[in-house]
Chimera marker file (.cmm) of the C-alpha trace (Angstrom):
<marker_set name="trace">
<marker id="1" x="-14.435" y="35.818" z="15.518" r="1" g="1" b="0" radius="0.5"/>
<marker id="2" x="-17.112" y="33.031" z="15.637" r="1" g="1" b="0" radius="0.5"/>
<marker id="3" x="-19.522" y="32.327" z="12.716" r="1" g="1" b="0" radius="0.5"/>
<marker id="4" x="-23.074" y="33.668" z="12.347" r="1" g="1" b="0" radius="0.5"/>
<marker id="5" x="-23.919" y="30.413" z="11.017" r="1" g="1" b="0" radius="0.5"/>
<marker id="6" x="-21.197" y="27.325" z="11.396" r="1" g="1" b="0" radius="0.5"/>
<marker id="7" x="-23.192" y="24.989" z="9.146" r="1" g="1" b="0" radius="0.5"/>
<marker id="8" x="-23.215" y="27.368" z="6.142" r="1" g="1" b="0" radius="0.5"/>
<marker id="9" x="-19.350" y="26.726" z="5.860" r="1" g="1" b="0" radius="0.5"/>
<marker id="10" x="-19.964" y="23.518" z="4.139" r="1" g="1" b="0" radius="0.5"/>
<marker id="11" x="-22.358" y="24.072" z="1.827" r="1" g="1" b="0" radius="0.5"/>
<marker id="12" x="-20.079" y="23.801" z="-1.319" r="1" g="1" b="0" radius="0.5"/>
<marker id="13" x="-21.818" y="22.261" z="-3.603" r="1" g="1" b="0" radius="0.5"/>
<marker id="14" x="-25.625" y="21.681" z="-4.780" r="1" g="1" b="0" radius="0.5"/>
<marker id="15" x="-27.646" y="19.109" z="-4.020" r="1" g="1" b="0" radius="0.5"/>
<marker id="16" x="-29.865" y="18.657" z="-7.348" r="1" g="1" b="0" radius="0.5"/>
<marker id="17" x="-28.411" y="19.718" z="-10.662" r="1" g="1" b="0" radius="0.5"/>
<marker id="18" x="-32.122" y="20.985" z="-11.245" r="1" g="1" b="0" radius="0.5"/>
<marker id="19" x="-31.239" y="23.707" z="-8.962" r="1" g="1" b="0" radius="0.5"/>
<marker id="20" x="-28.165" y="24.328" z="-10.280" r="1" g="1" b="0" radius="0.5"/>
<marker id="21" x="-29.691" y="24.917" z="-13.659" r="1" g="1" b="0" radius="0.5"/>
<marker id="22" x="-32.385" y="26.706" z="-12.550" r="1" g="1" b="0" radius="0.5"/>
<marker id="23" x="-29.846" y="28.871" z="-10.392" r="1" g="1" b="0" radius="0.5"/>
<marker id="24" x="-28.023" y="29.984" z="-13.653" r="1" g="1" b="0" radius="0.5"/>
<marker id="25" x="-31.313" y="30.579" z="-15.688" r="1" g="1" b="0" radius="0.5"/>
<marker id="26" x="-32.207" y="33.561" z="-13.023" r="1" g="1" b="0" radius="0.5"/>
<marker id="27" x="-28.893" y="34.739" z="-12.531" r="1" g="1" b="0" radius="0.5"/>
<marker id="28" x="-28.552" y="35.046" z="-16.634" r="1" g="1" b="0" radius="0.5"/>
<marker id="29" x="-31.803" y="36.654" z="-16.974" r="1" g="1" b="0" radius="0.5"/>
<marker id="30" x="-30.708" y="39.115" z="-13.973" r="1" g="1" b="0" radius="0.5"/>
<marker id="31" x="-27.983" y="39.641" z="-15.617" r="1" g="1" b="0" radius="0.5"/>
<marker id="32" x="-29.177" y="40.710" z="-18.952" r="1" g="1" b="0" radius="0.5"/>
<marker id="33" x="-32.269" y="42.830" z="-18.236" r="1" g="1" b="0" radius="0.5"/>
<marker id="34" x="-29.200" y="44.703" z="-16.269" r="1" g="1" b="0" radius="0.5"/>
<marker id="35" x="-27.423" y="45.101" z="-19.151" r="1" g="1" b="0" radius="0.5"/>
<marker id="36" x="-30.499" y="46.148" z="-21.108" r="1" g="1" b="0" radius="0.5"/>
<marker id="37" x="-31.970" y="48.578" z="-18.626" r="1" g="1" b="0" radius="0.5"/>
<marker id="38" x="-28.499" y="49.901" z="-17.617" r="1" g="1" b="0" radius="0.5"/>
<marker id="39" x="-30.386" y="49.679" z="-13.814" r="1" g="1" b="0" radius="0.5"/>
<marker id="40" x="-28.925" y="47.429" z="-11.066" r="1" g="1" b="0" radius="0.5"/>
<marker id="41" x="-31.587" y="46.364" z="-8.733" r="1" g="1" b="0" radius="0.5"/>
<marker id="42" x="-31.062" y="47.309" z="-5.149" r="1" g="1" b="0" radius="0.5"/>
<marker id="43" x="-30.334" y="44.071" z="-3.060" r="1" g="1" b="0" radius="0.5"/>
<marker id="44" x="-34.033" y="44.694" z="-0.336" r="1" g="1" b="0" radius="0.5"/>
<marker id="45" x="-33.454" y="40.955" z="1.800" r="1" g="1" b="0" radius="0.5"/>
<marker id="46" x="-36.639" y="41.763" z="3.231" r="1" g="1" b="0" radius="0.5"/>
<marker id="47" x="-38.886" y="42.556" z="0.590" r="1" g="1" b="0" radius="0.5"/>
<marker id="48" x="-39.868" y="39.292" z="-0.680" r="1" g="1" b="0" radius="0.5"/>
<marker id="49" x="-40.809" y="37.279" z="2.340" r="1" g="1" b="0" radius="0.5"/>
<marker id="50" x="-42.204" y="34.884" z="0.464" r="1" g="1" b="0" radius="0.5"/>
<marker id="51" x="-44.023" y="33.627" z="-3.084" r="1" g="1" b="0" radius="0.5"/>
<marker id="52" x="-46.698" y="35.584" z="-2.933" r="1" g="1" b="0" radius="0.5"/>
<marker id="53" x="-44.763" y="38.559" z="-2.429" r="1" g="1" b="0" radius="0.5"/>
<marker id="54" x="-43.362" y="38.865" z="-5.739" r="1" g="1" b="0" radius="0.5"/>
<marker id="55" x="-43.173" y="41.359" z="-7.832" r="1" g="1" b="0" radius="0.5"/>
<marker id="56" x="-46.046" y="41.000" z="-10.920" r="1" g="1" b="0" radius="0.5"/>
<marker id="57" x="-44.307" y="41.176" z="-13.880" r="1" g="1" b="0" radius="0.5"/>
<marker id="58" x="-41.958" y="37.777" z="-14.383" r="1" g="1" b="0" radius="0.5"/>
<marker id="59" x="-39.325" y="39.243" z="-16.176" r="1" g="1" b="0" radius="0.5"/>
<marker id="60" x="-38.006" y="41.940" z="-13.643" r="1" g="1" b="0" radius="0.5"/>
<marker id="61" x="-34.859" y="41.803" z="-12.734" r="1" g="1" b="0" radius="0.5"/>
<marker id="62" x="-36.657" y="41.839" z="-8.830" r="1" g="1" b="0" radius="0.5"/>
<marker id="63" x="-38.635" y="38.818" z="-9.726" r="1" g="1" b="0" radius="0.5"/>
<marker id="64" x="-35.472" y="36.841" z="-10.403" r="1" g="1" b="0" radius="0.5"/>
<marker id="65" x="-33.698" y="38.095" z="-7.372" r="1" g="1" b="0" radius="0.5"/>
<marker id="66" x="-36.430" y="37.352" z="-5.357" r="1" g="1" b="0" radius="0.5"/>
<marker id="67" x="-36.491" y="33.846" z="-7.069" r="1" g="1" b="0" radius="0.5"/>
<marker id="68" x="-32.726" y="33.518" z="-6.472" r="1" g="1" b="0" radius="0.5"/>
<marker id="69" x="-33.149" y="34.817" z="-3.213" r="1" g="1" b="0" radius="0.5"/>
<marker id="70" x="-35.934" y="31.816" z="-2.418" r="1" g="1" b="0" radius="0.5"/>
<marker id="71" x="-33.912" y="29.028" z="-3.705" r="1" g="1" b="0" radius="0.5"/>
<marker id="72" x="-31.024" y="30.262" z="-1.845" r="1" g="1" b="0" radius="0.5"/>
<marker id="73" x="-33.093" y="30.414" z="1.619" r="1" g="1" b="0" radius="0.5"/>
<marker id="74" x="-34.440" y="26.447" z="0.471" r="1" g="1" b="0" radius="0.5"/>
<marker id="75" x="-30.937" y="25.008" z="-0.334" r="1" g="1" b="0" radius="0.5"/>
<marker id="76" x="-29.846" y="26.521" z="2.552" r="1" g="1" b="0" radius="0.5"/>
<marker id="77" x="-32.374" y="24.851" z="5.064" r="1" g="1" b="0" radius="0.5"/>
<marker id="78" x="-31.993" y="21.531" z="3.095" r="1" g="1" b="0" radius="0.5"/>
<marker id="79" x="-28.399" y="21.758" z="3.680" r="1" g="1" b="0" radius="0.5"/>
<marker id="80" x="-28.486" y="22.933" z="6.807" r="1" g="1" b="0" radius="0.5"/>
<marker id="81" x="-30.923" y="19.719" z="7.896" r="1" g="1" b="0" radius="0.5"/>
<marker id="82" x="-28.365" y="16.960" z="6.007" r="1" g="1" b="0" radius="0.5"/>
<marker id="83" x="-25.652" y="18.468" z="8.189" r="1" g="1" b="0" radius="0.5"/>
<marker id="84" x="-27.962" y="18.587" z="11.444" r="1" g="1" b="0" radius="0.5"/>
<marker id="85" x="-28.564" y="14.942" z="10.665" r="1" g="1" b="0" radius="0.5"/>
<marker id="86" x="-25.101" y="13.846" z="9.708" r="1" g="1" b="0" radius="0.5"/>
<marker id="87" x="-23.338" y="15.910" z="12.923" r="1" g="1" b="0" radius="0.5"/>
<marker id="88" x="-26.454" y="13.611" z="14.808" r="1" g="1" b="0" radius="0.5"/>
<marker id="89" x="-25.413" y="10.044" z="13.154" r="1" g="1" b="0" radius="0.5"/>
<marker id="90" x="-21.617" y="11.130" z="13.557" r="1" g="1" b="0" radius="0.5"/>
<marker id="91" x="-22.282" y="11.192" z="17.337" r="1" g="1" b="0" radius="0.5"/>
<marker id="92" x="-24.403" y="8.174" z="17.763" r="1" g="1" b="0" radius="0.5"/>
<marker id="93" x="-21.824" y="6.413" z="15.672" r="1" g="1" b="0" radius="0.5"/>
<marker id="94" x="-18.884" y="7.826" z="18.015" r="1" g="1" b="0" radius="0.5"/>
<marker id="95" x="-20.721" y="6.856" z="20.952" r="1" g="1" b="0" radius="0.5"/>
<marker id="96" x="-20.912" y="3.201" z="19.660" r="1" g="1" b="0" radius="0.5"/>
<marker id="97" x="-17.571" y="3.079" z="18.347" r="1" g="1" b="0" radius="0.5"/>
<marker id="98" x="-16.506" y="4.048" z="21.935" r="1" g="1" b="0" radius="0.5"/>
<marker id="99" x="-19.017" y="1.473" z="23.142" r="1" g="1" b="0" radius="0.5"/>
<marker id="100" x="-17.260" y="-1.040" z="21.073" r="1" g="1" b="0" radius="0.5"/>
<marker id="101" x="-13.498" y="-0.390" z="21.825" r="1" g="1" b="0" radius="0.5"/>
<marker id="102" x="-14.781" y="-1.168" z="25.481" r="1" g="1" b="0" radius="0.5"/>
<marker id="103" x="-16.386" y="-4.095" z="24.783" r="1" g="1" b="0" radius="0.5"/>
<marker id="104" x="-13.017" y="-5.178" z="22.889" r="1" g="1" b="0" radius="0.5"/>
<marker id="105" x="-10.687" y="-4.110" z="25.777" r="1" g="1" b="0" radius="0.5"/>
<marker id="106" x="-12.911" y="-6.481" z="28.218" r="1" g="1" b="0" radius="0.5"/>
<marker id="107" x="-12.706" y="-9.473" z="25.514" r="1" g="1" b="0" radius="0.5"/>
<marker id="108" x="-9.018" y="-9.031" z="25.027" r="1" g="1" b="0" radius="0.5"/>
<marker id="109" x="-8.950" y="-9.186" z="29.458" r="1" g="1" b="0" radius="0.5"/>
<marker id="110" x="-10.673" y="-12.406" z="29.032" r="1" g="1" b="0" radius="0.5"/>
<marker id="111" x="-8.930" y="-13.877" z="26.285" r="1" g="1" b="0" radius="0.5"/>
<marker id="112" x="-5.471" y="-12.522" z="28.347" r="1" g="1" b="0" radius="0.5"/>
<marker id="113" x="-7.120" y="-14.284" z="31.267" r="1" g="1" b="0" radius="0.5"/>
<marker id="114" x="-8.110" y="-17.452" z="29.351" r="1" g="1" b="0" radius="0.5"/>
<marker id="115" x="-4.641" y="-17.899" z="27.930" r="1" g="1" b="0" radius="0.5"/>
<marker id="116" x="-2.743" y="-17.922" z="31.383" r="1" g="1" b="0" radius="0.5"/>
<marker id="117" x="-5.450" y="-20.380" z="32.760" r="1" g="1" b="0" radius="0.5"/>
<marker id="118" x="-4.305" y="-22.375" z="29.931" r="1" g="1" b="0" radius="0.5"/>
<marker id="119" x="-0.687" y="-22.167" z="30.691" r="1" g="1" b="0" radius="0.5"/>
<marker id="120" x="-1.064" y="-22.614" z="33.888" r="1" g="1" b="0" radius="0.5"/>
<marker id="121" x="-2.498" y="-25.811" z="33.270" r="1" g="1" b="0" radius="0.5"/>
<marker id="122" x="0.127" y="-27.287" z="31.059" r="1" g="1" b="0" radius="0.5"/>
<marker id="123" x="2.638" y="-26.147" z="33.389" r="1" g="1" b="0" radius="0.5"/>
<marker id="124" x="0.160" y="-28.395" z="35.891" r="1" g="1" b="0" radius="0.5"/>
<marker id="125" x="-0.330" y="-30.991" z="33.648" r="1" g="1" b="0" radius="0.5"/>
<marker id="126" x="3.737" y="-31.407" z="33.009" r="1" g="1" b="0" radius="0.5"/>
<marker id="127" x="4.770" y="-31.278" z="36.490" r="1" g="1" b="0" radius="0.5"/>
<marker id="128" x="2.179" y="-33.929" z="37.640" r="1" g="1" b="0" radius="0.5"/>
<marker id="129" x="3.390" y="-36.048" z="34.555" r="1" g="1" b="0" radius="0.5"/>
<marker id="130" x="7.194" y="-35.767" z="36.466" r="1" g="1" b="0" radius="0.5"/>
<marker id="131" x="5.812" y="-36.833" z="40.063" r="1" g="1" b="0" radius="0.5"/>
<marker id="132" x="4.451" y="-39.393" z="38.798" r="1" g="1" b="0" radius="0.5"/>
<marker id="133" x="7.053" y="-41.078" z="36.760" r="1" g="1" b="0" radius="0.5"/>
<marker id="134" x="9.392" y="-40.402" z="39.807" r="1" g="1" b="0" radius="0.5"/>
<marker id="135" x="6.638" y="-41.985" z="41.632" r="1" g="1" b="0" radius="0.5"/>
<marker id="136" x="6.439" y="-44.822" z="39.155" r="1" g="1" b="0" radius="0.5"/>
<marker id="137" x="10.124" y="-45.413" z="39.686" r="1" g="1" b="0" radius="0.5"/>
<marker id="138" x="9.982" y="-45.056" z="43.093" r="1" g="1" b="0" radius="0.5"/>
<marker id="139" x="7.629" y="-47.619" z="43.489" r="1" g="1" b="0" radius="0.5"/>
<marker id="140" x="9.390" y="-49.714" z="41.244" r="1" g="1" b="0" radius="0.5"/>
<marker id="141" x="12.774" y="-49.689" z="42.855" r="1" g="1" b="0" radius="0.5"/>
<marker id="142" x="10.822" y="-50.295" z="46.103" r="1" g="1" b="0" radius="0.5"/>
<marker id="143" x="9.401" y="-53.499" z="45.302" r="1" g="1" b="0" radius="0.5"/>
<marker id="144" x="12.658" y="-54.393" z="43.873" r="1" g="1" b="0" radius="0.5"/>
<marker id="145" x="14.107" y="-53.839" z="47.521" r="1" g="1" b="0" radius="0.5"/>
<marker id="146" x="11.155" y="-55.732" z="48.601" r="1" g="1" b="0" radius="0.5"/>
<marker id="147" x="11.531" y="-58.405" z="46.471" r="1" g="1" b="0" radius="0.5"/>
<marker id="148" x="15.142" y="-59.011" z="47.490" r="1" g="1" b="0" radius="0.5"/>
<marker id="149" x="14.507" y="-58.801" z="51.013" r="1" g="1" b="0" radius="0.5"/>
<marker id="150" x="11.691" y="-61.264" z="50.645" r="1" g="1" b="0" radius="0.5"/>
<marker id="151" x="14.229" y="-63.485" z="49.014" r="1" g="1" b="0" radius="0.5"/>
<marker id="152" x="16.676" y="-63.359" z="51.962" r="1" g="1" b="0" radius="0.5"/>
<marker id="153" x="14.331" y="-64.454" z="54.517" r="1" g="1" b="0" radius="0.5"/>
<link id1="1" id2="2" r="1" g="1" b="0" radius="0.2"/>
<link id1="2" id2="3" r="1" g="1" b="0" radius="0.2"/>
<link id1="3" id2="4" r="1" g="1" b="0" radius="0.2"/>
<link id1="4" id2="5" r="1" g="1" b="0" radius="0.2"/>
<link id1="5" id2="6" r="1" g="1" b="0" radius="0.2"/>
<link id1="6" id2="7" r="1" g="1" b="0" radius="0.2"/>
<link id1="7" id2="8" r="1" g="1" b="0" radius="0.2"/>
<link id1="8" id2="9" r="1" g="1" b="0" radius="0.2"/>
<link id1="9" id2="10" r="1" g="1" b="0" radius="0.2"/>
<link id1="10" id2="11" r="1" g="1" b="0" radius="0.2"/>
<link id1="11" id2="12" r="1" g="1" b="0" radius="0.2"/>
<link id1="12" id2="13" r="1" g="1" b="0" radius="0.2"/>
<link id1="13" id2="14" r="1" g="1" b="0" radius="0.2"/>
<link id1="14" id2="15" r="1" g="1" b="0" radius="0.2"/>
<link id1="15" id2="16" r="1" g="1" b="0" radius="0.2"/>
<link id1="16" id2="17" r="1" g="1" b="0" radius="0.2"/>
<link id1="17" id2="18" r="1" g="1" b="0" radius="0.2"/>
<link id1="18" id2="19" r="1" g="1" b="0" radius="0.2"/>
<link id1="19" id2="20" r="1" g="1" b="0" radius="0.2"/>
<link id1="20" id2="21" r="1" g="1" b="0" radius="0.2"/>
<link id1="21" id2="22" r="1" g="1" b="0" radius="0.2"/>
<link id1="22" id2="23" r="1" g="1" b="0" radius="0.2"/>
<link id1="23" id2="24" r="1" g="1" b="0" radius="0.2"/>
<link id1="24" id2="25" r="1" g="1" b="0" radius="0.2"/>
<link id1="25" id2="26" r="1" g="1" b="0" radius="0.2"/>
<link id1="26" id2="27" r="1" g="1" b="0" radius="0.2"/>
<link id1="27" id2="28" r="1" g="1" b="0" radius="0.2"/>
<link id1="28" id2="29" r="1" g="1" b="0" radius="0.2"/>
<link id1="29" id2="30" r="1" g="1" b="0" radius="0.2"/>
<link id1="30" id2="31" r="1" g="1" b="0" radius="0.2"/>
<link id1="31" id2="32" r="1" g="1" b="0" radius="0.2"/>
<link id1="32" id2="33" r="1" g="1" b="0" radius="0.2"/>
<link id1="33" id2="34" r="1" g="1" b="0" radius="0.2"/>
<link id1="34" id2="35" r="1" g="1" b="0" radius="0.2"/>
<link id1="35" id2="36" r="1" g="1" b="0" radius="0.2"/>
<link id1="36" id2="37" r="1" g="1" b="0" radius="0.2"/>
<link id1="37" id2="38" r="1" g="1" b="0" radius="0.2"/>
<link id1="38" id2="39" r="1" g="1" b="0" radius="0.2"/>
<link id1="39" id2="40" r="1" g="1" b="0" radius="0.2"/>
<link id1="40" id2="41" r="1" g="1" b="0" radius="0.2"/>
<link id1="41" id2="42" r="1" g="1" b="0" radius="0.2"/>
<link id1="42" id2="43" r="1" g="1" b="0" radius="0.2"/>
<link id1="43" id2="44" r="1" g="1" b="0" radius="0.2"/>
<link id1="44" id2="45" r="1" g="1" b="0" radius="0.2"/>
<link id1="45" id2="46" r="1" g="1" b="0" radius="0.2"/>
<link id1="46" id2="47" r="1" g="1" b="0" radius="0.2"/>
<link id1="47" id2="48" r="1" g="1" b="0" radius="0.2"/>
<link id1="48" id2="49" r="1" g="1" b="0" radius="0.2"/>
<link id1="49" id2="50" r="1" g="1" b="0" radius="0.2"/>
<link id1="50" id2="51" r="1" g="1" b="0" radius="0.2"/>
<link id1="51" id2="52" r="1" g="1" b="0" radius="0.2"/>
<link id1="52" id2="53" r="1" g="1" b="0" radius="0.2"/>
<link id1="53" id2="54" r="1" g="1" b="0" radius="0.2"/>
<link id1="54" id2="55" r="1" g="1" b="0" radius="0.2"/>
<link id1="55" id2="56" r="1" g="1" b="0" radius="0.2"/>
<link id1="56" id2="57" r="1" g="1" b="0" radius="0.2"/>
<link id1="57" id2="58" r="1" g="1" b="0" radius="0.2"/>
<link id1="58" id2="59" r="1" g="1" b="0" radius="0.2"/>
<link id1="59" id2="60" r="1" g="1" b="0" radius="0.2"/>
<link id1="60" id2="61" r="1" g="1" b="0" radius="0.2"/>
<link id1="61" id2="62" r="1" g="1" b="0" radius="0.2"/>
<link id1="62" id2="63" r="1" g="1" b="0" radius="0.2"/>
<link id1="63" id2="64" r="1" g="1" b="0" radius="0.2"/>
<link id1="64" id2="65" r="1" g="1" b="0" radius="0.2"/>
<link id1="65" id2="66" r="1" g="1" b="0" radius="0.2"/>
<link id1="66" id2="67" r="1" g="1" b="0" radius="0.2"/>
<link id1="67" id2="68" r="1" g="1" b="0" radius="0.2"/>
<link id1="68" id2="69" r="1" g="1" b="0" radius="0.2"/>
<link id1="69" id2="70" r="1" g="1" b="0" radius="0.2"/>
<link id1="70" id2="71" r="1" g="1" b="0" radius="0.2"/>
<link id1="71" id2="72" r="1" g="1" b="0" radius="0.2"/>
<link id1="72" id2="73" r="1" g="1" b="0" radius="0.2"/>
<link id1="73" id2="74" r="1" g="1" b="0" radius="0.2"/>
<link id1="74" id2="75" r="1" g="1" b="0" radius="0.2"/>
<link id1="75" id2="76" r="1" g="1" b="0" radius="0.2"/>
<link id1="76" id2="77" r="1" g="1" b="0" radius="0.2"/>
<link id1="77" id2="78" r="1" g="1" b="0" radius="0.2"/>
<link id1="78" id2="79" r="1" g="1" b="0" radius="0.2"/>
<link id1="79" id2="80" r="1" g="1" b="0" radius="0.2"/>
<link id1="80" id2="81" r="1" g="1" b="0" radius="0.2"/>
<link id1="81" id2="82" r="1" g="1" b="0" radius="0.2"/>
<link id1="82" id2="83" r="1" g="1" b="0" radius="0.2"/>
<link id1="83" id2="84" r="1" g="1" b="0" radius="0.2"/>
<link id1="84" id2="85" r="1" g="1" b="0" radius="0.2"/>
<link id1="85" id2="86" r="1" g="1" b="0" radius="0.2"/>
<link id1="86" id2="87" r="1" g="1" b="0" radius="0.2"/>
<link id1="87" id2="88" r="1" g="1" b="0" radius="0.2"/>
<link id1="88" id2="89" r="1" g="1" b="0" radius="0.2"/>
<link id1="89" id2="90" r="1" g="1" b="0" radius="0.2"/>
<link id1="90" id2="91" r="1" g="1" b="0" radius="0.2"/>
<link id1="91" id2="92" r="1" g="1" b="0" radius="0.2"/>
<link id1="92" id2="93" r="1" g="1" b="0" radius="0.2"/>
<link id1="93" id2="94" r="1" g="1" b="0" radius="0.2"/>
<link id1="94" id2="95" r="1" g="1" b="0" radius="0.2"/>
<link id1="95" id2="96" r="1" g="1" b="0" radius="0.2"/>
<link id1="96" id2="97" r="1" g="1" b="0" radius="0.2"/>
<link id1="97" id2="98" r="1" g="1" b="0" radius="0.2"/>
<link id1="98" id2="99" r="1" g="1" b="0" radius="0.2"/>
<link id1="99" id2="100" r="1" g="1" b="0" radius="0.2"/>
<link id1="100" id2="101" r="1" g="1" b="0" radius="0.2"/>
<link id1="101" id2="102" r="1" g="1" b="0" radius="0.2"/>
<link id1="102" id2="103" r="1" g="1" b="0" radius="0.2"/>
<link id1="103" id2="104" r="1" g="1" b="0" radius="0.2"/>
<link id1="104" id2="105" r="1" g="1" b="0" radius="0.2"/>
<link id1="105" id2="106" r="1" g="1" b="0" radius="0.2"/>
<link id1="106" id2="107" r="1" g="1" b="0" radius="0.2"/>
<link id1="107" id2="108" r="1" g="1" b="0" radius="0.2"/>
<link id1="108" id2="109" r="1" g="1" b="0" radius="0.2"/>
<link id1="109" id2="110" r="1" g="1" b="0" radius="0.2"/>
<link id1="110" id2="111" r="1" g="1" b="0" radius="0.2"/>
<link id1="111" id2="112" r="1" g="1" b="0" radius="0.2"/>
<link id1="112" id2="113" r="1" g="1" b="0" radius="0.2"/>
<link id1="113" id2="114" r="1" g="1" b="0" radius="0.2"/>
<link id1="114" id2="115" r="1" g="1" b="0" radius="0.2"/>
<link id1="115" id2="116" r="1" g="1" b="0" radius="0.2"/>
<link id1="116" id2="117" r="1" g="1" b="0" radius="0.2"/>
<link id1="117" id2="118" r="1" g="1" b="0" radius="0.2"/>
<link id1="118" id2="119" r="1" g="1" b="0" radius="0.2"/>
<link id1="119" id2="120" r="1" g="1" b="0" radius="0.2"/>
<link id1="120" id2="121" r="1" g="1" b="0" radius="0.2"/>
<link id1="121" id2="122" r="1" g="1" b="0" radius="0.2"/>
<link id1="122" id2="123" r="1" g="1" b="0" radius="0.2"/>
<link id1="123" id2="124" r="1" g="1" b="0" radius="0.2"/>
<link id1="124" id2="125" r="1" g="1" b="0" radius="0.2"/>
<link id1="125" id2="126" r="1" g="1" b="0" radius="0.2"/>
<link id1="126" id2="127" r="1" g="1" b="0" radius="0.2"/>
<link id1="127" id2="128" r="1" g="1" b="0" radius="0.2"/>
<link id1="128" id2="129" r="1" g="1" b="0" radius="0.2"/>
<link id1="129" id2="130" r="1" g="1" b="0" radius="0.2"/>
<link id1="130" id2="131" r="1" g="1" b="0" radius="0.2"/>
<link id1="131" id2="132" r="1" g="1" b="0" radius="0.2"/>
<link id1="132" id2="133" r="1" g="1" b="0" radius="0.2"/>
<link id1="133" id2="134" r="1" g="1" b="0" radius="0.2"/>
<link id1="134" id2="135" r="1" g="1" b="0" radius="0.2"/>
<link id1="135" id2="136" r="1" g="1" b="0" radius="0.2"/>
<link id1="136" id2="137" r="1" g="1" b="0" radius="0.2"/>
<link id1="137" id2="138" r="1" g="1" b="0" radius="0.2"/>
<link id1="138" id2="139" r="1" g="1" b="0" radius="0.2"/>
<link id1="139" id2="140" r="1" g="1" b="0" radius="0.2"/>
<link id1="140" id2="141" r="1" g="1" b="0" radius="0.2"/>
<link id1="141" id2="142" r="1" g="1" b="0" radius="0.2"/>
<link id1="142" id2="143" r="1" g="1" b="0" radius="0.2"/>
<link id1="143" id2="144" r="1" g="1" b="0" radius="0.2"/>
<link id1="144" id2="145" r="1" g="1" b="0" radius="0.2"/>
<link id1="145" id2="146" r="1" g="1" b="0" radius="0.2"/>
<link id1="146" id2="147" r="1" g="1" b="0" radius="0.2"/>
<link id1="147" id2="148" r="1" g="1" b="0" radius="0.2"/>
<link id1="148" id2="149" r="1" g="1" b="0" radius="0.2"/>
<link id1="149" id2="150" r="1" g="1" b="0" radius="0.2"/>
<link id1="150" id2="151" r="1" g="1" b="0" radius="0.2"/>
<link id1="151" id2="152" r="1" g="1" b="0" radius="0.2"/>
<link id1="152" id2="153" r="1" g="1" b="0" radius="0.2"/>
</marker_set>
C-alpha cells in the first residue's frame, strides 16, 4: 500500500550525463562477459558494501555490478537530497505565499476603507457646498427685506 521509499518515485532522469555514460559502459560490459561466459551473476545486495570490497579482477561481471550497484546507491542519495531540499523550499515558499495573500487581504481592507473615507467626504464636501449657497441666498434675500424695511421708515 504505501511506498518503501516515496522520494525514489521521482527519480526519472539523471543528473550528469557522465553518469549516464558511465551507467551504460558497466551495464554493456555486464552484459557481454554474460554472453561470453554463458554465467549470469547472482544479484548478492550485500556483498559489496563498499569500494574496497570489490572483487580483484576489473573485468568480472561482479565488479561491474558492484560498480552499477555503487552509482545507483550515489544517484540515489543525490536525488534523494535535491528532493529533501526542494519539498523544504516548496514549504518555506508556501508559507510565504500564505504570508503574502494575508498581507494583501489587510491592504485591500485599507484601501476598501480609504475609498469610503473618500466618498464620504465628497458626499461632505457637496452637501456643505448646498447649505451654503442656500445660506448665501438666504442671507441675501434677508438684507433685501432689510433693505426695504429700512427704506420705509
Amino acid at each position: 500500500m504505501f511506498e518503501e521509499n516515496p522520494p525514489s518515485r521521482y527519480l526519472t532522469r539523471l543528473a550528469h550525463p557522465e553518469d549516464s555514460q558511465e551507467t551504460n559502459t558497466a551495464v554493456s560490459h555486464v552484459l557481454q562477459d554474460e554472453e561470453n561466459t554463458g554465467h549470469v551473476p547472482v544479484d548478492n545486495s550485500d556483498s559489496f558494501a563498499s569500494s574496497g570490497d570489490l572483487p580483484a579482477n576489473p573485468t568480472s561481471p561482479q565488479h561491474h555490478l558492484a560498480n552499477l550497484k555503487m552509482l545507483m546507491s550515489r544517484q540515489k542519495a543525490e536525488y534523494e537530497s535535491k528532493i529533501a531540499s526542494l519539498e523544504q523550499q516548496n514549504r518555506e515558499l508556501q508559507s510565504e505565499i500564505k504570508g503574502m495573500h494575508s498581507k494583501l487581504g489587510q491592504q485591500r481592507k485599507r484601501y476598501n476603507l480609504v475609498e469610503m473615507k473618500m466618498r464620504n467626504a465628497e458626499r461632505a464636501k457637496e452637501d456643505a457646498e448646498r447649505r451654503n449657497e442656500m445660506l448665501q441666498k438666504e442671507m441675501e434675500e434677508f438684507f433685501e427685506t432689510f433693505g426695504e424695511i429700512n427704506r420705509w421708515k
